[in-house]
N, C-alpha and C positions, 0 to 999 in steps of 0.2 A: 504494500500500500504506500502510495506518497505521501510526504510531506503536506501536501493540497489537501487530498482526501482524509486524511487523520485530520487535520483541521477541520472543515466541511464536516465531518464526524461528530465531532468534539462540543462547535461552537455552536452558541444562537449570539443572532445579530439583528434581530428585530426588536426593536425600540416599541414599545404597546403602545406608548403616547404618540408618536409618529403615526405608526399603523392607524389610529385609533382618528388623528388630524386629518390622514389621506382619504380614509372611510366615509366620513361626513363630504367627501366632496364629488362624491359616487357620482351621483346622479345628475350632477352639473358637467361632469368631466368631459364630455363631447359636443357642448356647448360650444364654438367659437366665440363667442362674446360673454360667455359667462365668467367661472373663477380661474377656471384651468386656460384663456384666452393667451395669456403668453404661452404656455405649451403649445398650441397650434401654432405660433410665429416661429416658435424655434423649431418643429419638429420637420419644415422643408431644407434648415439649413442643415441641422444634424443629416436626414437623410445622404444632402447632396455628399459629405464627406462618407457616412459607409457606402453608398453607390461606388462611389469613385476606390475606396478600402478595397470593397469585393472585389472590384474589376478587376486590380492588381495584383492583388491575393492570389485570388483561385483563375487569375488569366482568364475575365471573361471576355467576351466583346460587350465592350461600351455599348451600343445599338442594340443588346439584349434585351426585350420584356420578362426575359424571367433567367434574371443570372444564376438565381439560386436555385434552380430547377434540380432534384436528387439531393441538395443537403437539407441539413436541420439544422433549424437557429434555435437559440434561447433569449427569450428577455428577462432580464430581471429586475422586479421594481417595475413589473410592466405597467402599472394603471389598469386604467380600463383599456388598454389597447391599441393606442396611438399609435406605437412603434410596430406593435404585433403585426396588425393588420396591413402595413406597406409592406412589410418582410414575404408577408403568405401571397402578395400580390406580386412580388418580384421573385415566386415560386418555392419559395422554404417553407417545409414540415415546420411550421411554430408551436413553442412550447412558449408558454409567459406565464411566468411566476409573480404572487402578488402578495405580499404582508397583508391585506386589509379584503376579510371577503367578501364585502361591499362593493370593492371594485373588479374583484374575480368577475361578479354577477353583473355586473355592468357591462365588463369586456363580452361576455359570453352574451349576453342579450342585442348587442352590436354587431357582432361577428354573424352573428342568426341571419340579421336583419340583414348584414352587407353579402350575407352567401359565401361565407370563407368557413373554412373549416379550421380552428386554431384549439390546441390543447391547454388548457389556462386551469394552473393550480393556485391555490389559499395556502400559506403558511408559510413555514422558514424551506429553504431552497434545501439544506442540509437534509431535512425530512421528505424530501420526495425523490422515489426510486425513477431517475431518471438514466439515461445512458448518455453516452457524450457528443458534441455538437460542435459543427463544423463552424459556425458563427454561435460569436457568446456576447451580448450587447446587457447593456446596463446603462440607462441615461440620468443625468441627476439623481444619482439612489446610493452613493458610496457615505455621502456627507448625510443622512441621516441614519447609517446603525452604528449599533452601539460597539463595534470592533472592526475597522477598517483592514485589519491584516486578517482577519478569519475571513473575510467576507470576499477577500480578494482569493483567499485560500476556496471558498468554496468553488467561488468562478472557477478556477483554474483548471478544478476537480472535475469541470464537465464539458472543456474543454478539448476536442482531440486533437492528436499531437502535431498536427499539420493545419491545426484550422486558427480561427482569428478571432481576437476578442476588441473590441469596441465600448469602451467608457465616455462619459461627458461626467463633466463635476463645475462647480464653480472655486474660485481662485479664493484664497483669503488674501486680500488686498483691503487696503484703504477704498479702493473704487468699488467696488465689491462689496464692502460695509455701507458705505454711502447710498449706492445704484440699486443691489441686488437685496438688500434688506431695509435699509431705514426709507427712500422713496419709494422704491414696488409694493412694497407690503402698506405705507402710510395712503398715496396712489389708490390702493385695488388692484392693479397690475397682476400680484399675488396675492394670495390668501393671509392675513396673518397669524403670522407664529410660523411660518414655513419655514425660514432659515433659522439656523444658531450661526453662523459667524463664525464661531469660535470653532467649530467641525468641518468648516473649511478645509480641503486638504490644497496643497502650493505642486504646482506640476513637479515640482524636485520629491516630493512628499509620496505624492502616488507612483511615480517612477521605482521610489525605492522599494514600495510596496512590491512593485510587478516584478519586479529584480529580484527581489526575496523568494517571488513564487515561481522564478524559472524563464519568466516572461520578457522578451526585450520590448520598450517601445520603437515602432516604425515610424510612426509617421502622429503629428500633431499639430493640432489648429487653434488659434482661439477662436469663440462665439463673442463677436461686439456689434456694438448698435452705433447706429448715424442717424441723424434725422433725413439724411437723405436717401440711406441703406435701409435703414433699416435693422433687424439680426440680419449679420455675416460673417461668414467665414474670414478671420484676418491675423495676420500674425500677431495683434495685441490681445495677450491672454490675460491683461487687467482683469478682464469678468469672469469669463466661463472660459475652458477649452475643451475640444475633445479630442482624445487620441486611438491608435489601434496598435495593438500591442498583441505579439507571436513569439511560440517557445524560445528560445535561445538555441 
């Protein structure tokens, strides 16, 4: 057994008051203008960067409707499904994991409704008998459990040994305190209570993480905003980045 999976084993890394804040926001979550309204801004940018991961990864063609046709991805920290549901459209067997089964129920009443077929569990990742996945994605979901190296240990654990994993987190910065918790959340932009700040991980921070767990990073981005951009992809990871990280 590895070092990942004896982790993954071992740990829980679900936060209840977190699970608990995500839950309550179940039914608003596919709302564009409702609470979850910045996750829909961000969830075309994030995509563009895994598009562009896969392609390189697993050698697809650019020009593919469904690059991930024959693998299996994972979400984790899915929600209700945001991410799920473009994965199963760009042909991946999806699995999404969700702390809050509020939102389990939400994804699964969506996926119904959109005619995709997506496997969506409740609970901690560690407790569910899964096999391992050629894509391993997790978008903003590092910075709220309670154990950042188990929980990267879990990833790793369900990751196979040729495939790719895909995180987004946001930056502990000064700009970042200001932007992403004290205006978003004061704003509406976000929900309040979403960030702590202080569980911020620093790209050198989560690096070290993936380092520990075997993983090198490839390739990374920051997520910033312009009033003319909008969210995009740019090399100032002042706020958010997102990277894709493969065994060593």
């Amino acid at each position: 057994m590895t070092k990942a999976s004896q982790a993954a084993n071992r740990k829980t890394t679900i936060d209840p008051n977190e699970a608990a804040h995500f839950g309550a926001l179940a039914a608003d979550w596919w709302d564009p203008k409702g609470s979850s309204a910045m996750l829909h801004k961000l969830n075309p940018v994030r995509l563009g960067f895994i598009r562009r991961q896969i392609d390189m990864h697993f050698g697809c063609d650019e020009t593919s409707m469904k690059p991930l046709a024959g693998k299996a991805a994972l979400d984790v920290g899915c929600g209700a499904g945001l991410l799920c549901e473009p994965l199963a459209r760009l042909g991946a067997a999806v699995t999404g994991v969700d702390a809050a089964a509020e939102n389990i129920a939400a994804a699964m009443a969506h996926a119904a409704q959109s005619g995709l077929v997506i496997d969506y569990r409740a609970g901690e990742l560690a407790a569910q008998k899964l096999d391992q996945f050629d894509l391993v994605t997790s978008m903003e979901v590092i910075e709220h459990v309670t154990d950042p190296a188990a929980f990267v240990g879990e990833l790793t654990a369900r990751l196979k040994p040729d495939g790719l994993m895909i995180l987004s987190t946001p930056n502990r910065t000064t700009a970042s305190k200001l932007f992403l918790v004290e205006a978003a959340e004061r704003l509406g932009q976000v929900p309040r209570g979403t960030h702590d700040w202080d569980k911020f991980l620093t790209p050198e921070e989560l690096t070290a993480l993936l380092t520990d767990a075997g993983l090198e990073v490839v390739a990374m981005e920051g997520i910033a905003f312009s009033p003319l951009s909008g969210l995009h992809l740019s090399s100032n990871k002042a706020l958010d980045y997102i990277l894709a990280a493969r065994f060593q």
